[in-house]
C-alpha positions as CSV (number, residue, x, y, z in Angstrom):
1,X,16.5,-162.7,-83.9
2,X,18.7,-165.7,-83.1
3,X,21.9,-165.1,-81.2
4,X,25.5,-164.5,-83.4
5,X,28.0,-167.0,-83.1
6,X,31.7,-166.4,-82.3
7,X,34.0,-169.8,-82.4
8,X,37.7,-168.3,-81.2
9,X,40.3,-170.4,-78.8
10,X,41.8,-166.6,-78.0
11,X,39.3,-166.2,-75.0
12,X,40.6,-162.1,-75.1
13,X,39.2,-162.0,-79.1
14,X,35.8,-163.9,-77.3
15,X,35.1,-161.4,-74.4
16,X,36.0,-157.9,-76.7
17,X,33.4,-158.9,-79.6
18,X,30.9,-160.2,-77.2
19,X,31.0,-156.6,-74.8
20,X,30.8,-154.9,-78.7
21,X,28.3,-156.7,-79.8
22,X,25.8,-156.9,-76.4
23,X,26.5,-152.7,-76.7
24,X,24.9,-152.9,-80.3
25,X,21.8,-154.9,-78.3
26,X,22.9,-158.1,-80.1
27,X,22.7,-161.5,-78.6
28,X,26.0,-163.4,-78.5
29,X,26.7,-167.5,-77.9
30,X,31.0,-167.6,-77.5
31,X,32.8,-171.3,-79.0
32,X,36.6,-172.2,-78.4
33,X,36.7,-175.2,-80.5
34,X,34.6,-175.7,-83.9
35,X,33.5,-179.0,-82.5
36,X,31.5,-177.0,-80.0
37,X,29.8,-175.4,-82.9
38,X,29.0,-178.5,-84.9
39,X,27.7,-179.9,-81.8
40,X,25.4,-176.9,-81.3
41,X,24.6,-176.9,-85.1
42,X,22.3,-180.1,-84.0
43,X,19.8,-178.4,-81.9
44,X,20.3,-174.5,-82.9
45,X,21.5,-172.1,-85.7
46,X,22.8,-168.7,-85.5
47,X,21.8,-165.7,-87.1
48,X,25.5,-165.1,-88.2
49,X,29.0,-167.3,-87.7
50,X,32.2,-165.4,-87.0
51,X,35.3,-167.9,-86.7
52,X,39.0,-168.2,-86.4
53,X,40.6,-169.4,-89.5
54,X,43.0,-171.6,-87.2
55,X,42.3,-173.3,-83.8
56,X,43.9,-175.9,-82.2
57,X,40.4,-177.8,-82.6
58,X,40.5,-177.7,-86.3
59,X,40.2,-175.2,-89.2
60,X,38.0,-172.3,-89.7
61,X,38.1,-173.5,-93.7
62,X,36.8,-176.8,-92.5
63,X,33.9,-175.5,-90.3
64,X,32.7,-173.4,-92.9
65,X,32.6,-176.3,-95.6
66,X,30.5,-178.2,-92.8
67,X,28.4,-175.4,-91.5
68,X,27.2,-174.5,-95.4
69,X,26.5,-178.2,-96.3
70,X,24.0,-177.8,-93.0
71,X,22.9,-174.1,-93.6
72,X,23.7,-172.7,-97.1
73,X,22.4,-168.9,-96.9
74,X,23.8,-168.6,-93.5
75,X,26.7,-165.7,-93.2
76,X,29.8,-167.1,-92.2
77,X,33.0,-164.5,-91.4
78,X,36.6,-165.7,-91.1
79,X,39.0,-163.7,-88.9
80,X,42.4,-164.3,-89.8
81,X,45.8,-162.7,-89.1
82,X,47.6,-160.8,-92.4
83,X,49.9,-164.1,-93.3
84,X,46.8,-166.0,-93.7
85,X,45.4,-164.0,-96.3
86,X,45.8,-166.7,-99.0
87,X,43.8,-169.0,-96.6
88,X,41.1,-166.7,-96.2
89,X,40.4,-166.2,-100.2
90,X,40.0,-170.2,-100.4
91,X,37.4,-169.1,-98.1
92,X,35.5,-167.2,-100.1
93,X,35.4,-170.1,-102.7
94,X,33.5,-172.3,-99.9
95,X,30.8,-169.8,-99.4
96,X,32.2,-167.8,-97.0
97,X,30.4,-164.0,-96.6
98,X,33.9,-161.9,-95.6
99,X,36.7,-162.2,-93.7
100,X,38.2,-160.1,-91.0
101,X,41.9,-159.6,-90.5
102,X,43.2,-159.4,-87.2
103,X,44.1,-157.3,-85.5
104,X,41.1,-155.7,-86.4
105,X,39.1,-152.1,-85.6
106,X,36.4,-153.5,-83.3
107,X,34.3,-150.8,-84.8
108,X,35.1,-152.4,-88.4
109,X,34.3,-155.6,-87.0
110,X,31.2,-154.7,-85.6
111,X,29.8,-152.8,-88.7
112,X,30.9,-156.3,-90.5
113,X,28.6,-158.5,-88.3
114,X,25.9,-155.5,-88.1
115,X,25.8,-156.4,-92.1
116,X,26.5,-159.9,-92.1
117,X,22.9,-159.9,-90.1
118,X,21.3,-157.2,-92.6
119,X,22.0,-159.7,-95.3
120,X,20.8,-162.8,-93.4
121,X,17.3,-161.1,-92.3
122,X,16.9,-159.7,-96.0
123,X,17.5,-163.8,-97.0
124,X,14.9,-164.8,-94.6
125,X,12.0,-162.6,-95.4
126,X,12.2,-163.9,-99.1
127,X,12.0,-167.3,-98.0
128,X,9.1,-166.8,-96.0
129,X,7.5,-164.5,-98.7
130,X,8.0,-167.8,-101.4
131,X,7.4,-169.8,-99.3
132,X,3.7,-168.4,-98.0
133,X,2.7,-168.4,-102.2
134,X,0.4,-171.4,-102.4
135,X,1.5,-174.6,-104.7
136,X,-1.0,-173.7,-107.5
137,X,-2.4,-170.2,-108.7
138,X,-5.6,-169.8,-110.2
139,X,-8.6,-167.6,-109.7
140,X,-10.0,-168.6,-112.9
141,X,-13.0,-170.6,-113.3
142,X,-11.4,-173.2,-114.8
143,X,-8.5,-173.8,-112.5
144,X,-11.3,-173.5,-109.5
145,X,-12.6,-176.5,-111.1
146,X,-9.0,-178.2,-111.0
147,X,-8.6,-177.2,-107.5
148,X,-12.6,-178.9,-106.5
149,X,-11.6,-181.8,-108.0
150,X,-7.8,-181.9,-106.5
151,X,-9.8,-181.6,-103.1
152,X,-12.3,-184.4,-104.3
153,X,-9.9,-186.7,-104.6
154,X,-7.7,-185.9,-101.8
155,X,-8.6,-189.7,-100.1
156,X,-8.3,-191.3,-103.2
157,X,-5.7,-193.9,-105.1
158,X,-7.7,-193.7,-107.8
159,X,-6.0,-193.5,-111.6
160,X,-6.2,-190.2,-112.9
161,X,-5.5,-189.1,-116.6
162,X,-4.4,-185.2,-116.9
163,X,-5.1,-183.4,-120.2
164,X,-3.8,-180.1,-121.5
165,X,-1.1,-178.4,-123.7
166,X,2.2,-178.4,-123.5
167,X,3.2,-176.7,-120.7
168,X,-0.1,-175.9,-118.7
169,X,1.2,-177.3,-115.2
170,X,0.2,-181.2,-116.0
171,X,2.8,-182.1,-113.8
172,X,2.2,-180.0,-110.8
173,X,-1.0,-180.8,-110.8
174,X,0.0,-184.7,-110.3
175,X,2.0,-183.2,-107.5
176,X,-0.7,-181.8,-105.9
177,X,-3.2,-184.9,-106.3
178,X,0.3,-187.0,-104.7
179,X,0.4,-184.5,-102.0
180,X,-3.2,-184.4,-100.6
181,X,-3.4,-187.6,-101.1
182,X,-2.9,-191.1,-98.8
183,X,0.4,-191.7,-100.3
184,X,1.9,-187.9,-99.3
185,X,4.0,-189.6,-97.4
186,X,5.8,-191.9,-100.2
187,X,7.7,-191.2,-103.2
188,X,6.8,-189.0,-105.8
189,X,8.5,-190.6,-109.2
190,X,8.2,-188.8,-112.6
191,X,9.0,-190.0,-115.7
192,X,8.6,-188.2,-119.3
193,X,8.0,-190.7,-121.8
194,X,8.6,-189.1,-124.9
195,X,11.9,-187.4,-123.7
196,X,13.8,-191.5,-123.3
197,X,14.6,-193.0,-126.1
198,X,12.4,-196.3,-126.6
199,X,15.4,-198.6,-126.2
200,X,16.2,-197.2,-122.8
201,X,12.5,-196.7,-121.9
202,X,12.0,-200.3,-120.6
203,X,15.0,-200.1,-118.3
204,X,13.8,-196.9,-116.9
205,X,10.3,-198.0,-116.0
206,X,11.2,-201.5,-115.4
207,X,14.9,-201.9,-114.4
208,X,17.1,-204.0,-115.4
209,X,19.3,-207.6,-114.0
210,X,23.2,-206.9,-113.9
211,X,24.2,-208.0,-117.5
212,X,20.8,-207.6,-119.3
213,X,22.8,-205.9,-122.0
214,X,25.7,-204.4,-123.1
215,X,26.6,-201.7,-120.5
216,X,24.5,-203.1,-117.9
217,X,27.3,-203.3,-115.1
218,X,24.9,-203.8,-112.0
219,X,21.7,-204.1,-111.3
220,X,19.4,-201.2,-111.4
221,X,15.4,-200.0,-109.9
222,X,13.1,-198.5,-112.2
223,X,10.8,-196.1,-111.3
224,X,8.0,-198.8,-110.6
225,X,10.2,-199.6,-107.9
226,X,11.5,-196.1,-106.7
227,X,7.6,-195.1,-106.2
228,X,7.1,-198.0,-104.0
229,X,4.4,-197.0,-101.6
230,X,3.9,-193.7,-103.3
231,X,2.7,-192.3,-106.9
232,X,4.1,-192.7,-110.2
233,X,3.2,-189.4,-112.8
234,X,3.8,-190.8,-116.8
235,X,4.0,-187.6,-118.2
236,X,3.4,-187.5,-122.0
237,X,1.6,-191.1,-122.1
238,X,0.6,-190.9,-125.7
239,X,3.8,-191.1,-127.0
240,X,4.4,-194.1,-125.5
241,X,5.8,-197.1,-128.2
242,X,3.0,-199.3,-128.4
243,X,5.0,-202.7,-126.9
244,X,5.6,-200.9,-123.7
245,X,1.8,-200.1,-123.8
246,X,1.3,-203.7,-123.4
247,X,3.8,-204.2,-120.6
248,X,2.1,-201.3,-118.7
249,X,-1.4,-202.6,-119.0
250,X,-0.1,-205.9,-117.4
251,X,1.7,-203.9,-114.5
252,X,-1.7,-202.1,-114.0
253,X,-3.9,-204.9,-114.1
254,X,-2.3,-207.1,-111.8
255,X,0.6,-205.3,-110.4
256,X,3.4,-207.7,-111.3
257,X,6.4,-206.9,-113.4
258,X,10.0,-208.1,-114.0
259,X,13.3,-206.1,-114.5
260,X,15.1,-206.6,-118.1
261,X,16.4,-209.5,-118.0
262,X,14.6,-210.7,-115.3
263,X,13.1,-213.9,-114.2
264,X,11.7,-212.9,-110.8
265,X,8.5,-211.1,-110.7
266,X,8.0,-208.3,-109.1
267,X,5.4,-206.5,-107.2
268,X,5.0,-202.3,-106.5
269,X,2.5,-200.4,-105.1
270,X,2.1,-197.6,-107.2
271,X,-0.9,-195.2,-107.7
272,X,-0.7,-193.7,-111.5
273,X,-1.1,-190.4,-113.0
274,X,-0.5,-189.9,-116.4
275,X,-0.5,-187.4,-118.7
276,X,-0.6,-186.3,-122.0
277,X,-0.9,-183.1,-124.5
278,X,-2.7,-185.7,-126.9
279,X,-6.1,-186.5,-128.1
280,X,-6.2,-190.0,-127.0
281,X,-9.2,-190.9,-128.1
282,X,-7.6,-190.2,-131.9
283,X,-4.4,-192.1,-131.1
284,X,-6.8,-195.4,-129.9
285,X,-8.5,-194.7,-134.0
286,X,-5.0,-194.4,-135.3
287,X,-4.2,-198.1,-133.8
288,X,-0.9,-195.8,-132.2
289,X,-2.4,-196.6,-128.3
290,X,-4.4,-199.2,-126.8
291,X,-7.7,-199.0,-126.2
292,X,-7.7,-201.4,-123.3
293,X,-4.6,-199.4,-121.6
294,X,-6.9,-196.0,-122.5
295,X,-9.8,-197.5,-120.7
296,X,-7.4,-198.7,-117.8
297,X,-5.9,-194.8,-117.3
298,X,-9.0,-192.3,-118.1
299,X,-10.6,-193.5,-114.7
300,X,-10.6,-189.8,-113.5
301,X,-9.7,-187.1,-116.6
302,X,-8.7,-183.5,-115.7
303,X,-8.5,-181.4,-118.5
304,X,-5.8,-178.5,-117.5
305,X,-7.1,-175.5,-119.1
306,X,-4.6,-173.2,-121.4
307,X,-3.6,-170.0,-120.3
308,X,-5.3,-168.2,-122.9
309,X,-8.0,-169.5,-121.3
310,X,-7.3,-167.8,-118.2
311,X,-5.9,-164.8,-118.4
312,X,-7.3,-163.6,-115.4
313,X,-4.7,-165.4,-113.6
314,X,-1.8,-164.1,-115.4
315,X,-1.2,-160.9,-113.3
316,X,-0.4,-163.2,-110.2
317,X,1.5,-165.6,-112.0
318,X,3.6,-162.8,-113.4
319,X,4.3,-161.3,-110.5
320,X,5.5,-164.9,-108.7
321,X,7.8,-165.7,-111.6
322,X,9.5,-162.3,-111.0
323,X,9.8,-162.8,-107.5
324,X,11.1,-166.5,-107.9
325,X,13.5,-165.2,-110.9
326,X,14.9,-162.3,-108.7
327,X,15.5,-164.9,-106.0
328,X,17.5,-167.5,-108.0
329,X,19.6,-164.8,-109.3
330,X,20.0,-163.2,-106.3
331,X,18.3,-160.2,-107.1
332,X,15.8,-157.6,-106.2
333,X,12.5,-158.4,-107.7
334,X,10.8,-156.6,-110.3
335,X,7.9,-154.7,-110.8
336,X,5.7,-154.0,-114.0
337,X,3.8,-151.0,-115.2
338,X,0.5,-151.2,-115.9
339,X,0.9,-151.0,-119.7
340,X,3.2,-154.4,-119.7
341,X,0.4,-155.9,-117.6
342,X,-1.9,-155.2,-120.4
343,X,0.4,-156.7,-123.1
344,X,1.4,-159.8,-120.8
345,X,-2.3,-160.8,-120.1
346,X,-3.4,-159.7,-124.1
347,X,-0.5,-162.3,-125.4
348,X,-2.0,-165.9,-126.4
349,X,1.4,-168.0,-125.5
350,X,1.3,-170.8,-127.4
351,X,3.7,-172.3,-124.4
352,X,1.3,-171.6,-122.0
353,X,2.4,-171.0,-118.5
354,X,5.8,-172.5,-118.8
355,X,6.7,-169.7,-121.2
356,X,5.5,-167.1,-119.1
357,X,7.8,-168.2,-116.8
358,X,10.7,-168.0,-119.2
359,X,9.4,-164.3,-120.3
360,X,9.6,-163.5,-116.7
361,X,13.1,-164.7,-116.2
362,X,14.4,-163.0,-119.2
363,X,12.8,-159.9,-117.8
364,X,14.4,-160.2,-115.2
365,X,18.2,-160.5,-116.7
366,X,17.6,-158.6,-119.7
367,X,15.0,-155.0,-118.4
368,X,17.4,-152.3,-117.9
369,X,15.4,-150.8,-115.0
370,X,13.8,-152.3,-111.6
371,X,9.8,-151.1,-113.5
372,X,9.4,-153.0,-116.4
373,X,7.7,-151.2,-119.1
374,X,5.8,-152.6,-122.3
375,X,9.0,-151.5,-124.3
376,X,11.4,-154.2,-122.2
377,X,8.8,-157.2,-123.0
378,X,10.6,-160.0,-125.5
379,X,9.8,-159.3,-129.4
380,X,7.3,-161.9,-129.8
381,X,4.9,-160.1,-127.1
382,X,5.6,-156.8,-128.5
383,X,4.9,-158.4,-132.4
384,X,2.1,-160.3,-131.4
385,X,-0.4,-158.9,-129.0
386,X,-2.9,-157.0,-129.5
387,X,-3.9,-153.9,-127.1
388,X,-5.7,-151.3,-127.3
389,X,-4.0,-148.0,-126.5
390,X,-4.3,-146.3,-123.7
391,X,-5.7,-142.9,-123.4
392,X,-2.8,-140.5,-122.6
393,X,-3.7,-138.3,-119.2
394,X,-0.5,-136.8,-119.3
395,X,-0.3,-133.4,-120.8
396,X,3.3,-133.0,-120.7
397,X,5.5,-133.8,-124.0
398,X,6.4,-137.3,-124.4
399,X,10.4,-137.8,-123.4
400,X,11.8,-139.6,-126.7
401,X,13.5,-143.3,-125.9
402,X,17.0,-143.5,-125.6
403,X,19.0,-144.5,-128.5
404,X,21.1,-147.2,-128.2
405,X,24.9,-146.3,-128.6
406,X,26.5,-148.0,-131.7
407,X,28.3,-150.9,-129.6
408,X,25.6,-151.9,-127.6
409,X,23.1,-151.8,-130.5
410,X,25.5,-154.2,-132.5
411,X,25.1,-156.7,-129.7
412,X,21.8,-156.7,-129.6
413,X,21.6,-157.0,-133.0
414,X,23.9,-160.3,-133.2
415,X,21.2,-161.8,-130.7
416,X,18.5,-161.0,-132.6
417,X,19.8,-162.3,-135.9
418,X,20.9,-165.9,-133.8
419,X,18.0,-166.4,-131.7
420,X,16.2,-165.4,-135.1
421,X,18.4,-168.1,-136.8
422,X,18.2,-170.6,-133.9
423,X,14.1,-170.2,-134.2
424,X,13.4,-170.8,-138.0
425,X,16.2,-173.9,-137.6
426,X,13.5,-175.3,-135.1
427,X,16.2,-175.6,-132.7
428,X,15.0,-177.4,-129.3
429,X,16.1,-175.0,-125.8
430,X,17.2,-172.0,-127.5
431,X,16.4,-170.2,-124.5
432,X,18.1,-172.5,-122.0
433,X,20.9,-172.2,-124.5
434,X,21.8,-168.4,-125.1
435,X,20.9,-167.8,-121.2
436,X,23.3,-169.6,-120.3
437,X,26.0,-168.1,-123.0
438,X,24.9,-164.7,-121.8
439,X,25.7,-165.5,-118.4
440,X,29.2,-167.3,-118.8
441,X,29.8,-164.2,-120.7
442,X,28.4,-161.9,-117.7
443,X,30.5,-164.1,-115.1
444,X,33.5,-164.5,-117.0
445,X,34.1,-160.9,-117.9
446,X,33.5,-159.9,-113.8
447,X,35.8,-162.5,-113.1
448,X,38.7,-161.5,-115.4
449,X,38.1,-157.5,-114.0
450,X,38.2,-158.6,-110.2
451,X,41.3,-161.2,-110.8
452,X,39.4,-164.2,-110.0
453,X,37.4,-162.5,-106.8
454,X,34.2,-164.4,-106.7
455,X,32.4,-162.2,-104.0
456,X,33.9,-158.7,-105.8
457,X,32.4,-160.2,-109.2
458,X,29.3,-161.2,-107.2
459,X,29.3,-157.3,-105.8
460,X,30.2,-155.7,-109.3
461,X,27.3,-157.9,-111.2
462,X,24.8,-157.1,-108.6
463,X,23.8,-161.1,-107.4
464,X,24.5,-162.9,-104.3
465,X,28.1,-164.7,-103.3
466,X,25.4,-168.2,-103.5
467,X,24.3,-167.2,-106.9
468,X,27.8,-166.7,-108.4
469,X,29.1,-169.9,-106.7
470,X,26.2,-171.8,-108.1
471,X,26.6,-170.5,-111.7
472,X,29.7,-171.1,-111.8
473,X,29.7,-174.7,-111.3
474,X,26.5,-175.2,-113.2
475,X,28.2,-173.3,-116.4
476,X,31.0,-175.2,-116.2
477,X,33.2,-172.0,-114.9
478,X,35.4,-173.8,-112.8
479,X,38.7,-173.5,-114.5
């Protein structure tokens, strides 16, 4: 375990938390002046940072703001006398873990710091847990296949074209060709072609000259230039307007382009992946895509197989979106019964594995207890697939579910009836959208309770200090 950090000009505070803190067998590195720190900060990290809240060598506000743009999950505790108190909750709006008040109960302090390092450990091992799970999952057949041919062309520049439906994985598997590839080391650049309007599409491929059109104030890169030396992944290629097609083909042929509005051309040296949920073959019949350009891309095909197709694999996957869920809300992971397994791997999901992963984080906001059961999956697994009973081996009389009280039924019931409404509207993102009303909700309401106490609200709604900071700015919380 790496040493804890104490940054204090009062040598006295110094020597009593570092005799307190060697007792508890803990390893201690003493600072007077927070430019020590950021000095050390180049070379080492702590396990946890206690510092003064004033020093003559600058502000404890100050080195935290620094310290977290370095090392965000690192615990950071701010000792500060009584009349600094208002200083010390600005703190806690920068990231900081706690603060101490001096004069303080060194047996206080040291239970503080004893915590401060529980926290930090318990951060660690899930990194290193996520961060062991390989890029890809797939025991099935199918995705075995993927993975051979990944490894096939893993020396390669070669063009690849990536088939498969609408959320299979198309684009991590272009990250995964970039990364075993020669061009690792350069940019990865991707671009979905059906998500930019076709006036701005140009621009964003190409770039464009400083007064090209209205609104064009400078000059600006496109992404032919940004993956310079590295690999470009056209994601949704099919949809691609049919002029653009014909600039594309020319890039690809000979490798020269110009920005909008442009008179210089301009070489890149770009490897291409593209993809595409389409039959091209049919688009080249419907005169909609070039066969030339069609010719140019299908060098290599690999056809990303639908999950429905291998179901074999959706245990793992499961279980990693619960774990990567639990860790962007700052959460304890998850686990699921057997019988939710069965319904999870018997459902056909039309969104394939990107909306597994969206079942798995609304599991992991919405299931009332840490052991998801079949009756906490979404409606549409619960109305749609199909599984065979299983035979009871329990003798004992069933325990009947809890009814819901009145008040929380209602709500429930106002979901159901406008995500219901949202659905047959053929609204784009309704997840994305009432997620993110449910947690402003969640976040304002432990706000309002705690007075505007982030880390109490973070306490009192069970998620990390990080995880509340981060919502709030992504919500647009901040006033």
């Amino acid at each position: 375990m790496k040493p804890i950090w104490i940054v204090d000009d009062d040598h006295s505070i110094r020597f009593v938390l570092e005799k307190a803190l060697a007792r508890e067998g803990l390893a201690v590195r003493s600072f007077a002046h927070p430019q020590e720190v950021l000095a050390a900060l180049e070379t080492d990290e702590p396990q946890v940072l206690v510092s003064d809240i004033r020093m003559p060598g600058g502000s404890g506000i100050d080195l935290l703001a620094q310290v977290k743009e370095r090392h965000p999950g690192l615990p950071v505790i701010i000792m500060t006398a009584y009349s600094d108190l208002d200083s010390a909750v600005s703190a806690f709006r920068s990231g900081a873990f706690e603060y101490l008040p001096k004069p303080f109960d060194l047996t206080k302090a040291v239970e503080l710091i004893r915590r401060a390092v529980d926290e930090s450990l318990r951060e660690a091992v899930r990194d290193e847990r996520m961060s062991q799970v390989p890029e890809m999952l797939g025991q099935a057949p199918a995705m075995q296949d993927v993975f051979r041919a990944i490894g096939r062309l893993s020396q390669s520049n070669v063009t690849v074209l990536i088939t498969g439906e609408s959320g299979s994985g198309k684009e991590l598997v272009a990250r995964a060709l970039h990364r075993h590839s020669p061009r690792a080391s350069g940019p990865f650049v991707a671009i979905n072609t059906a998500a930019i309007p076709k006036d701005l599409l140009e621009s964003e491929l190409f770039g464009h000259e400083r007064g090209a059109f209205t609104g064009a104030q400078t000059m600006r890169r496109g992404r032919f230039e940004q993956a310079d030396g590295g690999t470009l992944f056209l994601d949704e290629i099919g949809d691609m307007p049919l002029d653009l097609q014909t600039r594309l083909l020319r890039v690809l042929s000979d490798g020269q382009f110009y920005r909008v509005g442009g008179h210089q051309p301009l070489r890149s040296n770009v490897r291409v992946i593209a993809a595409t949920h389409q039959n091209l073959e049919e688009r080249v019949k419907q005169g909609v895509f070039r066969e030339d350009l069609f010719h140019r891309l299908n060098v290599i095909r690999l056809r990303l197989p639908p999950l429905r197709e291998r179901r074999e694999d959706i245990p793992a996957l499961a279980r990693y979106f619960l774990q990567k869920s639990a860790k962007e809300l700052g959460v304890e992971p998850k686990r699921i019964s057997d019988a939710a397994m069965e319904r999870l791997v018997a459902f056909d999901y039309p969104g394939n594995v990107r909306q597994l992963e969206n079942v798995c984080h609304w599991l992991t906001v919405m299931a009332p207890a840490q052991l998801i059961e079949d009756k906490d999956l979404p409606p549409e697994l619960l109305g749609e697939a199909t599984v065979s009973p299983k035979p009871a081996v329990s003798v004992e009389p069933a325990v009947p579910e809890r009814e819901a009280p009145p008040g929380e039924r209602s709500w429930l019931d106002d979901l159901e009836r406008e995500t219901r409404e949202r659905l047959l509207a053929g609204e784009a993102q309704v997840w994305d959208a009432l997620t993110r009303r449910f947690e402003a909700q969640l976040i304002r309401t432990a706000l309002d309770i705690t007075h505007g106490r982030r880390i109490e609200a973070a306490q009192k709604l069970g998620i990390g200090r990080n995880t509340i900071t981060r919502k709030i700015q992504e919500l647009g919380l901040e006033d």
